[in-house]
N, CA, C and O atoms as a DFTB+ gen file, in Angstrom:
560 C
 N C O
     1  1      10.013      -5.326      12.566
     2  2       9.889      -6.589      11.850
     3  2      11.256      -6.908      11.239
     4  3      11.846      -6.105      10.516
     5  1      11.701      -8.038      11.540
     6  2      13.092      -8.530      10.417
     7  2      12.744      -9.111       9.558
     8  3      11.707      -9.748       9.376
     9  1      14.138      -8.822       8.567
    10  2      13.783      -8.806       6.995
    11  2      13.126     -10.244       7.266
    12  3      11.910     -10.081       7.361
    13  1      13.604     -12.078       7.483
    14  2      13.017     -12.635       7.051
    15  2      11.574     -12.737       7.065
    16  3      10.902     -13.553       6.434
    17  1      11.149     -11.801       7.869
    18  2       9.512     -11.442       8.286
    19  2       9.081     -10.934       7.111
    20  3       8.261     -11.494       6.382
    21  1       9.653      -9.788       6.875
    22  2       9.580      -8.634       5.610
    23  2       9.428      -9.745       4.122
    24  3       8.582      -9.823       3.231
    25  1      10.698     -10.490       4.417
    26  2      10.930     -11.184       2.790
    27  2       9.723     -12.190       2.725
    28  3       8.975     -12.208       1.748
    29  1       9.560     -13.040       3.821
    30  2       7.344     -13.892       3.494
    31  2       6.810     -12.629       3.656
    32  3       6.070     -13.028       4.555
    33  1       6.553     -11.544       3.584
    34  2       5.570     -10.965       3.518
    35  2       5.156     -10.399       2.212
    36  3       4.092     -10.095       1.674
    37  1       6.630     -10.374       1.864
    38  2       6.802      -9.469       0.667
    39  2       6.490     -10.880      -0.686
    40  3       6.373     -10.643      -1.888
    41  1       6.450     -11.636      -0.340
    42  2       6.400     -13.077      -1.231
    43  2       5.079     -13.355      -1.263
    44  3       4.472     -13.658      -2.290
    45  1       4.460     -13.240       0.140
    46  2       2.724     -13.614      -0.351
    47  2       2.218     -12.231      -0.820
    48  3       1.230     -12.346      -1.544
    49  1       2.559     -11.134      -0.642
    50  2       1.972     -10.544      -1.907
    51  2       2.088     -10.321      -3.230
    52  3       1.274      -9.941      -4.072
    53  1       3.094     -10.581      -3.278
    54  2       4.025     -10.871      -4.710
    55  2       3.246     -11.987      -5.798
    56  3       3.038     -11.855      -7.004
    57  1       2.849     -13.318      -4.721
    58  2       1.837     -14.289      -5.225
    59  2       0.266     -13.800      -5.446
    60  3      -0.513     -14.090      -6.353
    61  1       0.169     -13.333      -4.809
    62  2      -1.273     -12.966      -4.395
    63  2      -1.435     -12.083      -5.666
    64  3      -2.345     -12.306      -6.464
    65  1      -0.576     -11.121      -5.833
    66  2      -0.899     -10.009      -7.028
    67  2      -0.691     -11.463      -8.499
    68  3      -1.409     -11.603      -9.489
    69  1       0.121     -12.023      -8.224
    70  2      -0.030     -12.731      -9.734
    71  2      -0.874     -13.613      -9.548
    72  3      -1.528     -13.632     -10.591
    73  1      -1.385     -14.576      -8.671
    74  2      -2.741     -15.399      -8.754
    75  2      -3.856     -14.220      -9.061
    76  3      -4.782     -14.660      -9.743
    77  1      -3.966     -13.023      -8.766
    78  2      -5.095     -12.137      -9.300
    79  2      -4.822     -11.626     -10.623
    80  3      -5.715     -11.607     -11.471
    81  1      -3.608     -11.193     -10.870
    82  2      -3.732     -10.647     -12.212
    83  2      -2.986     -11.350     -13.144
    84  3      -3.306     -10.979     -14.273
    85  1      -2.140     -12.196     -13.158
    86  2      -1.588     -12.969     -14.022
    87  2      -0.170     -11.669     -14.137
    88  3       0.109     -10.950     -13.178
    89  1       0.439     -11.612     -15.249
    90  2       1.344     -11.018     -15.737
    91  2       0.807      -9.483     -15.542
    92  3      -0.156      -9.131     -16.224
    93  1       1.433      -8.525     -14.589
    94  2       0.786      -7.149     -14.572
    95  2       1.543      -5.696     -15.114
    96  3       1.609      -4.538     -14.701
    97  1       2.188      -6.635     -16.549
    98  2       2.497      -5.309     -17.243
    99  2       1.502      -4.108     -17.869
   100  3       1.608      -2.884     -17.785
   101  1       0.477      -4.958     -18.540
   102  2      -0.481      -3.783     -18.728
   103  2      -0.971      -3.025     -17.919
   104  3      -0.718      -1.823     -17.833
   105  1      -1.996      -3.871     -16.994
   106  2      -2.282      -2.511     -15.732
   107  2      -1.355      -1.713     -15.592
   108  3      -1.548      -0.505     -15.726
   109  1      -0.053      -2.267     -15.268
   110  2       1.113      -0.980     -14.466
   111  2       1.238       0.135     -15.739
   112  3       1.645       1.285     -15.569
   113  1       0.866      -0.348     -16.874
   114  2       1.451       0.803     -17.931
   115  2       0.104       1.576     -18.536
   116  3       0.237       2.625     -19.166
   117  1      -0.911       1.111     -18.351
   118  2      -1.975       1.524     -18.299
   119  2      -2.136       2.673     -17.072
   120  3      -2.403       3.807     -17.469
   121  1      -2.010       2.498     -15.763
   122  2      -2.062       3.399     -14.749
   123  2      -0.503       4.743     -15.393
   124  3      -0.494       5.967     -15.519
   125  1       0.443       3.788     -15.605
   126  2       1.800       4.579     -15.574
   127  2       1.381       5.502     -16.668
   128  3       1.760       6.652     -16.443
   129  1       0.576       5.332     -18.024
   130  2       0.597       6.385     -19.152
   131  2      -0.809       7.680     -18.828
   132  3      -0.804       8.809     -19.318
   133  1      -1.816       7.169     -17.975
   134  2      -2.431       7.746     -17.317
   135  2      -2.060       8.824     -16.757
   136  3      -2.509       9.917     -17.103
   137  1      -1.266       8.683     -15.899
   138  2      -0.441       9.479     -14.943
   139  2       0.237      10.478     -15.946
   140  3      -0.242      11.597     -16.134
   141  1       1.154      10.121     -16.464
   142  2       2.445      10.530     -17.893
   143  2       2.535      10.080     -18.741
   144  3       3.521       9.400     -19.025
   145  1       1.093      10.349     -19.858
   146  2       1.120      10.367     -21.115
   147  2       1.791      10.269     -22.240
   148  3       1.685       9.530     -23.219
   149  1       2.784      11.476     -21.834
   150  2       4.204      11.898     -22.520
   151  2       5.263      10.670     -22.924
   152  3       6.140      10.546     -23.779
   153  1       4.725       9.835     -21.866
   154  2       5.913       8.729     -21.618
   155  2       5.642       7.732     -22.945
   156  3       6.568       7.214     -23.570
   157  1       4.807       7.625     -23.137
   158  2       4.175       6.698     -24.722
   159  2       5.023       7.018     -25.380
   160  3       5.940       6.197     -25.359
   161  1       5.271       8.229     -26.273
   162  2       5.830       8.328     -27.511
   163  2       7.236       8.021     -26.986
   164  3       7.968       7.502     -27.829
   165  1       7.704       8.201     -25.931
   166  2       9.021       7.777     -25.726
   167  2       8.906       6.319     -25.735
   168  3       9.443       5.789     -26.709
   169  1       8.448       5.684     -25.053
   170  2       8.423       4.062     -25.173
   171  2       8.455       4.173     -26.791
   172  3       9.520       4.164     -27.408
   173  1       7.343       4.266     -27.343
   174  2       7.432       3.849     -29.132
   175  2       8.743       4.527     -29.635
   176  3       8.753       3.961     -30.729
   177  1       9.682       5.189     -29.658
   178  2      10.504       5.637     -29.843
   179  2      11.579       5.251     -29.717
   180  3      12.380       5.187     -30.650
   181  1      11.917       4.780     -28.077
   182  2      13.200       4.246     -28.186
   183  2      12.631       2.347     -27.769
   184  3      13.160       1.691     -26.871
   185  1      11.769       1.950     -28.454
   186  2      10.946       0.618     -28.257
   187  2      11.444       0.184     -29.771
   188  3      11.323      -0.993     -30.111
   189  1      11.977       1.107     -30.623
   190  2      12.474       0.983     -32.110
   191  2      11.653      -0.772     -32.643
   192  3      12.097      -1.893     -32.889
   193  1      10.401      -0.185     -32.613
   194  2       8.828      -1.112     -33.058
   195  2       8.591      -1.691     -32.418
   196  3       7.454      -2.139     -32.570
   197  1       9.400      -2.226     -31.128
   198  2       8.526      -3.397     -30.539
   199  2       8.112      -2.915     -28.873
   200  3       8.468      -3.439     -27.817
   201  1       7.374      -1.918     -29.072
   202  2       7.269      -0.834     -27.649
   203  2       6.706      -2.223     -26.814
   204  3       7.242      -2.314     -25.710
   205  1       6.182      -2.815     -26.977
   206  2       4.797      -4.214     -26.020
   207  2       6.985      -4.607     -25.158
   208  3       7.465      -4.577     -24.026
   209  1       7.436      -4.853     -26.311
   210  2       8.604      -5.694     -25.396
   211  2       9.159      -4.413     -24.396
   212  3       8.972      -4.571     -23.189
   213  1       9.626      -3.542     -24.708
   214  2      10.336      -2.585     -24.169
   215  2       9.089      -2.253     -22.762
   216  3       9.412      -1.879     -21.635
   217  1       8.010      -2.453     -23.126
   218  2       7.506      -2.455     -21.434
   219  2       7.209      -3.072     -20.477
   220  3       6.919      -2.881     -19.296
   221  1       7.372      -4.169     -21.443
   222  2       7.246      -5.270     -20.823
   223  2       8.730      -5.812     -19.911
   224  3       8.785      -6.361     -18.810
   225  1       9.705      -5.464     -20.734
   226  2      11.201      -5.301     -20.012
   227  2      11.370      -4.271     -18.620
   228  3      11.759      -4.566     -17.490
   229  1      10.949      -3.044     -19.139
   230  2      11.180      -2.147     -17.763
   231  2      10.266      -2.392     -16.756
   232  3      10.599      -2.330     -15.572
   233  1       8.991      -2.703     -17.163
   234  2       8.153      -3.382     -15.734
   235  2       9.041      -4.206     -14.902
   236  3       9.383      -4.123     -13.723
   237  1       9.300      -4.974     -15.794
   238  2       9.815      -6.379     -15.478
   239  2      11.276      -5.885     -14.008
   240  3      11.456      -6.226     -12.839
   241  1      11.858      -5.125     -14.809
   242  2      12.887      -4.414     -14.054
   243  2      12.639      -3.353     -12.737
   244  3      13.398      -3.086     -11.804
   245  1      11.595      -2.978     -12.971
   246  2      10.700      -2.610     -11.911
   247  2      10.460      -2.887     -11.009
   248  3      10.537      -2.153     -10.024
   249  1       9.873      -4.688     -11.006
   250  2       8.988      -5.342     -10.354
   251  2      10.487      -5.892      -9.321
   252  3      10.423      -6.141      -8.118
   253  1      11.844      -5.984     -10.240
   254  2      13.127      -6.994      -9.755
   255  2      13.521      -5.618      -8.884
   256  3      13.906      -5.789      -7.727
   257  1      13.452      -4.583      -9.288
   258  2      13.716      -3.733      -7.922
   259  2      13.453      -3.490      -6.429
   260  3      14.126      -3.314      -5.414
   261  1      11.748      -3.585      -6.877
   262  2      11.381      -3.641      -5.475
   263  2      11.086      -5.127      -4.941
   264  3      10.615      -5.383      -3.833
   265  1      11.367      -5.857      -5.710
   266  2      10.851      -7.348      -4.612
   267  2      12.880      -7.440      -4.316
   268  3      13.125      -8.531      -3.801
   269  1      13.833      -6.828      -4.469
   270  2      15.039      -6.947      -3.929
   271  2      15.568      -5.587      -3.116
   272  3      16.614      -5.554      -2.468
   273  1      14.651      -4.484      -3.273
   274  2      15.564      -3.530      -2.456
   275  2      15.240      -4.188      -0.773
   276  3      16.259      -4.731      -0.348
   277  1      14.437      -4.226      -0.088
   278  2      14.741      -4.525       0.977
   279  2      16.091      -5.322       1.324
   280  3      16.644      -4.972       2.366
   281  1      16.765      -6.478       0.487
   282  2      17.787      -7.059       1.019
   283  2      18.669      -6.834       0.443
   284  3      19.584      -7.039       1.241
   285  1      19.328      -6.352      -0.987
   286  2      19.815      -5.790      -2.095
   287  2      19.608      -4.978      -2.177
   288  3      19.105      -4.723      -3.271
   289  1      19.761      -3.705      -1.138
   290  2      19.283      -1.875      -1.847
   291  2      20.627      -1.496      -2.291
   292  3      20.658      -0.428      -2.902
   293  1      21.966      -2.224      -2.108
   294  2      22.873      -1.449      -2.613
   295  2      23.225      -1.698      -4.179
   296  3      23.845      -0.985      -4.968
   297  1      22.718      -2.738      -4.315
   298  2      22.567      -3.387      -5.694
   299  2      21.346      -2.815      -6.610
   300  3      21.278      -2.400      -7.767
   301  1      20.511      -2.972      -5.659
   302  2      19.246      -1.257      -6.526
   303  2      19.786       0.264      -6.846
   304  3      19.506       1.089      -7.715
   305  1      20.749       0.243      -5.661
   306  2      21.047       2.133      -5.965
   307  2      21.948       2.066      -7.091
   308  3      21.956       3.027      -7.860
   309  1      22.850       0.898      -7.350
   310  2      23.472       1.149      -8.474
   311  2      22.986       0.850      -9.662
   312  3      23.450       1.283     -10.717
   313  1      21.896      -0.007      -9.543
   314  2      21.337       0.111     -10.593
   315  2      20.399       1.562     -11.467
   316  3      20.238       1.855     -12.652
   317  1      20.104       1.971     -10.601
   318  2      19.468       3.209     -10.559
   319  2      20.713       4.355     -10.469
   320  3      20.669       5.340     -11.205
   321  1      21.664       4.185      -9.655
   322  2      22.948       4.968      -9.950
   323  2      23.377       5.513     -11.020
   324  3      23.710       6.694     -11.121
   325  1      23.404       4.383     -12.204
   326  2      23.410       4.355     -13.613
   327  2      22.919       3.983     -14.580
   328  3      23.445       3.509     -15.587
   329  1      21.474       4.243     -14.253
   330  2      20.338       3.940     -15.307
   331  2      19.576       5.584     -15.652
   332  3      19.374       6.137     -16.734
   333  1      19.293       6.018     -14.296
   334  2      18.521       7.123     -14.276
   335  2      19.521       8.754     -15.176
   336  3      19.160       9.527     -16.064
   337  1      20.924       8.637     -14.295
   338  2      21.384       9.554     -15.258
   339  2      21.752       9.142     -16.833
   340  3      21.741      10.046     -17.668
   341  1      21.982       8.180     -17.121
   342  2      22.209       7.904     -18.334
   343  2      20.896       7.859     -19.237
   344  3      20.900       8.291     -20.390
   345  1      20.041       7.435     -18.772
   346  2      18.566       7.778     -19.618
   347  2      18.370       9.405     -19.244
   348  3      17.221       9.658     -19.605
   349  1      18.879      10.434     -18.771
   350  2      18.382      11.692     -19.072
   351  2      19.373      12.311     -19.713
   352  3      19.094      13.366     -20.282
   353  1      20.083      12.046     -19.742
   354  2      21.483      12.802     -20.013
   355  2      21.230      12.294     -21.913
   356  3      20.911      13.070     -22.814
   357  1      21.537      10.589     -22.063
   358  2      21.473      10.467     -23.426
   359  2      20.166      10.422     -24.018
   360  3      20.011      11.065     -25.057
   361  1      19.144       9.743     -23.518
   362  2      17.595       9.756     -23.863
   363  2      16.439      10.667     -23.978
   364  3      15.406      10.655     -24.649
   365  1      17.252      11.914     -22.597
   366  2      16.136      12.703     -22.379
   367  2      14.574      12.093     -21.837
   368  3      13.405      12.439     -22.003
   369  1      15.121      11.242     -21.270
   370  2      13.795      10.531     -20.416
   371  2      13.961      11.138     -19.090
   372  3      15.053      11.171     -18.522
   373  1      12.772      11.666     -18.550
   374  2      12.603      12.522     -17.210
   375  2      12.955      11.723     -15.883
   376  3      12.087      10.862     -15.741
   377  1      13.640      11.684     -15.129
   378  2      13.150      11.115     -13.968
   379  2      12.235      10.702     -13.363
   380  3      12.238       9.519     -13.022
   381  1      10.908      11.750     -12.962
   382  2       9.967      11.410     -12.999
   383  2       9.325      10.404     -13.451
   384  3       8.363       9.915     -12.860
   385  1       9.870       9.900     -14.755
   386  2       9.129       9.063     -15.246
   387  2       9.409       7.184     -14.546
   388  3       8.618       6.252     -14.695
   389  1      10.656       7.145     -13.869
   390  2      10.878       6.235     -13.444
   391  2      10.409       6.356     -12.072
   392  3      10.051       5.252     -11.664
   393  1      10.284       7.207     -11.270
   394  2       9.650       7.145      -9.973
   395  2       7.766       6.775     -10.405
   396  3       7.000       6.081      -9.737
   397  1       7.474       7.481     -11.658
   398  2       5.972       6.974     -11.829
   399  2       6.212       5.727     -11.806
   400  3       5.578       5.111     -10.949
   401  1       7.045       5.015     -12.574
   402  2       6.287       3.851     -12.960
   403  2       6.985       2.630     -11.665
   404  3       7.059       1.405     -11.770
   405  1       7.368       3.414     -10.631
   406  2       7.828       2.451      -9.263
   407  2       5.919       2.613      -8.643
   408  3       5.185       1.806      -8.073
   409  1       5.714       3.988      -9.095
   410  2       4.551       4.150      -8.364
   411  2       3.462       3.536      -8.880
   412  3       2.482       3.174      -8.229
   413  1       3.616       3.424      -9.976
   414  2       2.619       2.493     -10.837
   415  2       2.599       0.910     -10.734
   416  3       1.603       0.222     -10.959
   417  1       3.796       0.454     -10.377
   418  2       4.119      -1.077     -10.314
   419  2       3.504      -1.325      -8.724
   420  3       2.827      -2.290      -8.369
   421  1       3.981      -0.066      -7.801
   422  2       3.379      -0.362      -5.990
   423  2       2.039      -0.749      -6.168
   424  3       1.498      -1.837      -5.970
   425  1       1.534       0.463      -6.630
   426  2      -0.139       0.325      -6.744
   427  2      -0.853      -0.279      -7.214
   428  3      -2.045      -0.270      -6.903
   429  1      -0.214      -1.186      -8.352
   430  2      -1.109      -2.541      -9.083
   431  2      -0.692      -3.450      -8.251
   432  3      -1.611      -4.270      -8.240
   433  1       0.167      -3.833      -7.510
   434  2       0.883      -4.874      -6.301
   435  2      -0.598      -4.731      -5.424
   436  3      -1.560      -5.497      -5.375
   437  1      -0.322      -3.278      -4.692
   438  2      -0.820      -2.923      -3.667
   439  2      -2.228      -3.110      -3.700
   440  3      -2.805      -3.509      -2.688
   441  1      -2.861      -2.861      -4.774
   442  2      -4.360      -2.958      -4.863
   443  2      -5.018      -4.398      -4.645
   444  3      -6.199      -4.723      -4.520
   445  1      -3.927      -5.090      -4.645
   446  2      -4.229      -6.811      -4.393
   447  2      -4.070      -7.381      -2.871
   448  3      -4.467      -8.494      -2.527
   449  1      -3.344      -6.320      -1.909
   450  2      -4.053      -6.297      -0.826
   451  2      -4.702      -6.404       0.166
   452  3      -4.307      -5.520       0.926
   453  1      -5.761      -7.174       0.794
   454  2      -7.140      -7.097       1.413
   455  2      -6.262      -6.077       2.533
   456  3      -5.100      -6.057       2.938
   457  1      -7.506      -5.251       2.786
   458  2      -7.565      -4.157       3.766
   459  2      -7.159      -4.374       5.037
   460  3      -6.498      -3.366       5.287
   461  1      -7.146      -5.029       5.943
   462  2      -6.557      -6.182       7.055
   463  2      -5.713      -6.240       7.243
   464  3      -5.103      -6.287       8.311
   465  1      -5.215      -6.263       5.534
   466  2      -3.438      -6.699       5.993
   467  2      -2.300      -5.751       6.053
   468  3      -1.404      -5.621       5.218
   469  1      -2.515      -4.940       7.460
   470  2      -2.016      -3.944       7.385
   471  2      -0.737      -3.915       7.177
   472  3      -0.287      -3.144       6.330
   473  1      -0.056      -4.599       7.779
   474  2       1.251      -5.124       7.561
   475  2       2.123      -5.216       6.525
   476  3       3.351      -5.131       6.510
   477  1       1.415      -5.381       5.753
   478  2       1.515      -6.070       4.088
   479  2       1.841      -4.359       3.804
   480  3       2.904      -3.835       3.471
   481  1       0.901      -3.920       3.991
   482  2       0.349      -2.412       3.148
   483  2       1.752      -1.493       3.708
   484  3       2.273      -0.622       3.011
   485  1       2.189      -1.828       4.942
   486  2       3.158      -0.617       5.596
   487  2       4.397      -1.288       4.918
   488  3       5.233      -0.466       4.544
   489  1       4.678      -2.493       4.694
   490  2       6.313      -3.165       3.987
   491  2       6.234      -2.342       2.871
   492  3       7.119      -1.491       2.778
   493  1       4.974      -2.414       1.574
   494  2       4.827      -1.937       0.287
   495  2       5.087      -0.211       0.511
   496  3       5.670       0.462      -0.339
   497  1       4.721       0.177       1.392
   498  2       5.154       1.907       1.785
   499  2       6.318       2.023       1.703
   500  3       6.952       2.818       1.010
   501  1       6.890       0.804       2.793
   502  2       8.067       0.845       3.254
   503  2       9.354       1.304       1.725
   504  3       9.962       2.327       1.410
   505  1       9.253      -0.075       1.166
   506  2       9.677      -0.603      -0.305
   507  2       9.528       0.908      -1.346
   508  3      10.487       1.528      -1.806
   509  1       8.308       1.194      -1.505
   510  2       8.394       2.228      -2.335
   511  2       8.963       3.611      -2.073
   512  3       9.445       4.199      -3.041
   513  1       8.967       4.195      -0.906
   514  2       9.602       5.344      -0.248
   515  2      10.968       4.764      -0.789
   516  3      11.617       5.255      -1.713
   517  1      11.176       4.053      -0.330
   518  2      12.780       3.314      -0.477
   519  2      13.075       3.207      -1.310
   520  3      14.262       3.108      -0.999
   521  1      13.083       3.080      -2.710
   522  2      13.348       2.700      -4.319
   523  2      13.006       3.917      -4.519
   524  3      13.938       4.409      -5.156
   525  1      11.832       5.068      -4.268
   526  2      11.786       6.299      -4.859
   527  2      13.258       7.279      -4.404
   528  3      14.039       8.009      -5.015
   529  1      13.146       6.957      -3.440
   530  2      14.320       7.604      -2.501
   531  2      16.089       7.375      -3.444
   532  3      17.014       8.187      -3.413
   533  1      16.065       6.056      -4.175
   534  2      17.017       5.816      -4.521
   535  2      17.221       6.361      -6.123
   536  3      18.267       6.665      -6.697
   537  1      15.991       6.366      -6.561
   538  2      16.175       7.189      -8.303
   539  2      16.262       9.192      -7.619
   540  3      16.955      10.098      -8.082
   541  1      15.392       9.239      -6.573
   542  2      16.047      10.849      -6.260
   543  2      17.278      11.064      -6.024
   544  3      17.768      12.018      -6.628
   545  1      18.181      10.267      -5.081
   546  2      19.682      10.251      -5.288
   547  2      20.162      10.521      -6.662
   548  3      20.885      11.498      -6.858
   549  1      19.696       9.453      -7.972
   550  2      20.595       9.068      -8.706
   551  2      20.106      10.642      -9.569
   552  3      20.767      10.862     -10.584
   553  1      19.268      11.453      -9.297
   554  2      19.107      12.194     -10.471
   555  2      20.367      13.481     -10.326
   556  3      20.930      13.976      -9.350
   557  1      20.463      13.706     -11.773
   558  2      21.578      14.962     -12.017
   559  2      21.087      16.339     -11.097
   560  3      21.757      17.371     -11.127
């Protein structure tokens, strides 16, 4: 499939997840604290009181990753180049915790879906292998 195939594909689900859920920071952080609990007190922590914004920001940054790594992955790896070591090194925020919440942002995308569309389902594989792949590079 070529990207401009990839990029409408990747757009009607992109719509599709927000005509179903509206704004999907909670779900994703709801599934994401599920997963890594741990990750809460860090949000309230370095969220310095306003944790709702601070997750609402990294979703957000999340969501701009993977709807651009397919055509922009070199512009993702550096973002992740120097996000991931600098949040462990000065923050002590795990790695892990940013591959959860790629995995957490796929799967509230992904769950919007219909089963059929297989197509749809193998780009979102595609996308997430690919952005996980790029915070495993960036880790120390």
């Amino acid at each position: 499939m070529d990207l401009n195939a990839k990029m409408t594909l990747l757009e009607t689900s992109l719509e599709r997840a927000a005509d179903a859920l509206g704004d999907i920071t909670d779900p994703v952080m709801e599934r994401y604290y599920a997963v890594h609990p741990g990750a809460r007190a860090s949000f309230r922590e370095h969220g310095l009181g306003n944790t709702v914004k601070l997750e609402a920001e990294m979703v957000e940054s999340v969501v701009y990753c993977l709807m651009n790594w397919l055509d922009r992955p070199q512009e993702i790896s550096v973002m992740f180049g120097s996000t991931v070591p600098h949040h462990e090194e000065t923050l002590h925020v795990d790695s892990d915790w940013f591959t959860g919440l790629v995995d957490a942002a796929t799967h509230v995308i992904t769950e919007t879906i219909p089963a059929a569309k297989q197509d749809e389902r193998e780009l979102w594989e595609e996308i997430h292998q690919g952005v996980n792949a790029l915070i495993a590079d960036a880790r120390y």
